[in-house]
C-alpha positions as CSV (number, residue, x, y, z in Angstrom):
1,X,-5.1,-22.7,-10.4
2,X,-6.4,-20.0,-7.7
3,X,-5.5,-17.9,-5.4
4,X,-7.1,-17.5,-2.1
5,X,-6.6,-13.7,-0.6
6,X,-7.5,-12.7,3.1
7,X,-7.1,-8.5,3.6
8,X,-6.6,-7.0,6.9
9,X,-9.8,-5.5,8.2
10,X,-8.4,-2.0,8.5
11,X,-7.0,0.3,5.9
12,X,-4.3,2.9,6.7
13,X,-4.5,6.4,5.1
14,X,-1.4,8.4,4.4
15,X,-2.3,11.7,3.2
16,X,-4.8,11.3,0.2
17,X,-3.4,7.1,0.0
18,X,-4.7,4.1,1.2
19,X,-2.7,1.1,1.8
20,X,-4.4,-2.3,2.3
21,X,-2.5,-5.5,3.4
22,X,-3.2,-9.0,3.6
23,X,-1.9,-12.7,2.9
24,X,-2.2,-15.0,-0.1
25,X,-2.1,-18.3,-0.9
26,X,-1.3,-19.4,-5.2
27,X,-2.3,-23.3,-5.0
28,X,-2.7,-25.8,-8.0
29,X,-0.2,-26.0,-11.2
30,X,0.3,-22.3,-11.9
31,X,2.6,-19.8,-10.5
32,X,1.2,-17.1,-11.4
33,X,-2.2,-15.6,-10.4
34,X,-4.0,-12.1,-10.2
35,X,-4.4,-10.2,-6.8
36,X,-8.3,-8.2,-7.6
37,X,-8.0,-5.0,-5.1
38,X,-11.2,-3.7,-6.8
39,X,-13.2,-3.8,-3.7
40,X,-10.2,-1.4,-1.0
41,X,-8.7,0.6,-4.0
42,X,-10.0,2.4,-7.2
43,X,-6.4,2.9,-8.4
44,X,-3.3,1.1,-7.3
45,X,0.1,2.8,-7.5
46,X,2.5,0.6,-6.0
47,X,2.5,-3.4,-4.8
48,X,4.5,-4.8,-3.0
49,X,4.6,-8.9,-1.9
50,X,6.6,-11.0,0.0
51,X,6.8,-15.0,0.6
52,X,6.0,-16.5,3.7
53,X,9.3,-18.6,3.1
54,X,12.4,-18.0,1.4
55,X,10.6,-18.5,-2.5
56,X,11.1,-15.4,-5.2
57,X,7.9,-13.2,-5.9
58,X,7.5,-10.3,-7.7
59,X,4.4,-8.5,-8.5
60,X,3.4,-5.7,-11.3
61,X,0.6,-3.8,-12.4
62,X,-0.6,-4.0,-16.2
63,X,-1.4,-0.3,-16.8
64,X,-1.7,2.7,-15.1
65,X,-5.4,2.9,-12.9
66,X,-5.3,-0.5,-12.3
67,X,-7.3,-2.0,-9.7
68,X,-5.6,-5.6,-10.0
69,X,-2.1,-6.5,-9.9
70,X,-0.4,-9.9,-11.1
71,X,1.3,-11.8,-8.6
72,X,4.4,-14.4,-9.9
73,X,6.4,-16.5,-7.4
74,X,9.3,-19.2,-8.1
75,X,7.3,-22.1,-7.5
76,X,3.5,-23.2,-7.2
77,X,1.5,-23.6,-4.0
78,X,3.0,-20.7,-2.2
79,X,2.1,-18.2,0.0
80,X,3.0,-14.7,0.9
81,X,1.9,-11.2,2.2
82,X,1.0,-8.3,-0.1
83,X,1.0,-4.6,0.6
84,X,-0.7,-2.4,-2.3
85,X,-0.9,1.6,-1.9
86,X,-3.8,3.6,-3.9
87,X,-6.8,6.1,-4.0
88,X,-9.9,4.8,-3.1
């Protein structure tokens, strides 16, 4: 079980927002991993993740102010592109 995350070097600012993008890989037995934006965001508002093929993912974020955000798709070994809007 991991996930292996590459972000786009620059971060866009909207107003008082950043949004930060990038690609995933989930690989091994699970289906499921979490996406740690800790390092580009203090706060994430909204995530949003798509899957390089035609699998199912979804995405959610635990509790309000959270800096990480879990990451589910249909099927194991995929991979996918995220877009996650915050404050830094």
């Amino acid at each position: 079980m991991a996930i292996a995350v590459t972000f786009d070097e620059r971060v866009s600012t909207f107003g008082n927002m950043h949004v930060v993008t990038g690609s995933f890989t989930i690989s091994g037995t699970s289906s499921a991993e979490v996406l740690d934006l800790s390092d580009h965001l203090g706060t994430i508002y909204s995530i949003t993740v798509n899957g390089t093929d035609n699998t199912q993912m979804h995405a959610w974020l635990t509790d309000v102010g959270d800096t990480t955000a879990n990451i589910k798709a249909a099927a194991n070994d995929k991979s996918g592109i995220f877009m996650a809007m915050g404050h830094r």
